[in-house]
N, C-alpha and C positions, 0 to 999 in steps of 0.2 A: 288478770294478765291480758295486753293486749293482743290484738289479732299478728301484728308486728311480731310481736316475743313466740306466740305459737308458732310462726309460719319457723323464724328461725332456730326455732326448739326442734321441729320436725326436718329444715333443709342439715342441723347437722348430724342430723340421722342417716341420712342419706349416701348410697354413693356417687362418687365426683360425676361418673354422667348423666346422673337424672339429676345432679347440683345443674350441670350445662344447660339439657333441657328444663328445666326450670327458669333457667336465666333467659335460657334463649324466645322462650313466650312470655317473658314479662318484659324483656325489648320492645318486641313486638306490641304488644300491649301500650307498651308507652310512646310508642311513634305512632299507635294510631290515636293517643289522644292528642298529642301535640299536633298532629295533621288536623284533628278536628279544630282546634285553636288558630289554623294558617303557618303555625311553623315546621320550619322543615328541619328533625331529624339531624342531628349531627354522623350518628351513624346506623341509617338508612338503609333496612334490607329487605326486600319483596317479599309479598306474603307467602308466595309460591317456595323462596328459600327458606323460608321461616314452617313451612308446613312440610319439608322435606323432612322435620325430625322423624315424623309418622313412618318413615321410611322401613324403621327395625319391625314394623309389624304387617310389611308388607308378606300378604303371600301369592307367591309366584304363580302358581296352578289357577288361580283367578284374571290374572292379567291378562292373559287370551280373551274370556268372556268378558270383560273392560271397554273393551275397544268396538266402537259404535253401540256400546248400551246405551248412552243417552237416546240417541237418532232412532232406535229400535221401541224405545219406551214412549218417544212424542208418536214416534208413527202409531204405533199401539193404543194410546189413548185419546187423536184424533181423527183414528180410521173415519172414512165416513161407506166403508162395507155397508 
C-alpha cells in the first residue's frame, strides 16, 4: 500500500476540521516548495495565517507571561552581571 492510499485511508477517518487543517498545512507545504523552485503560488497564504490553525490550543492564562519573553530570555542569557 502506498504512503498515498494510507494517508487517504486515515483523512477518511477523520472529521471534516482536521480534513481542513490537514489541507490547510499541505498548502502551506506546497507553496513553500514551489517558492523554493521561484514560483509564486497561485493561492498564496502567510505563514503567520497558515500557523493561525494552532490557534484551538491556545491557552489564554499564558498569554500574559508571552509578552516580552523573548526580550527577558536574550537579557537573561547575555547578562554580563
Amino acid at each position: 500500500m502506498s504512503t498515498l492510499e494510507k494517508a487517504i485511508g486515515l483523512l477518511q477517518t477523520m472529521p471534516e476540521q482536521k480534513i481542513e487543517t490537514v489541507y490547510t498545512f499541505i498548502q502551506f507545504i506546497n507553496s513553500q516548495e514551489l517558492e523554493k523552485k521561484g514560483i509564486e503560488p497561485a493561492n498564496k497564504k502567510s505563514a503567520k495565517s497558515i500557523l493561525g490553525i494552532a490557534s484551538e490550543y491556545a491557552n489564554p492564562a499564558l498569554i500574559e507571561q508571552e509578552e516580552g519573553a523573548f526580550k527577558r530570555a536574550i537579557t537573561k542569557k547575555y547578562a554580563t552581571d
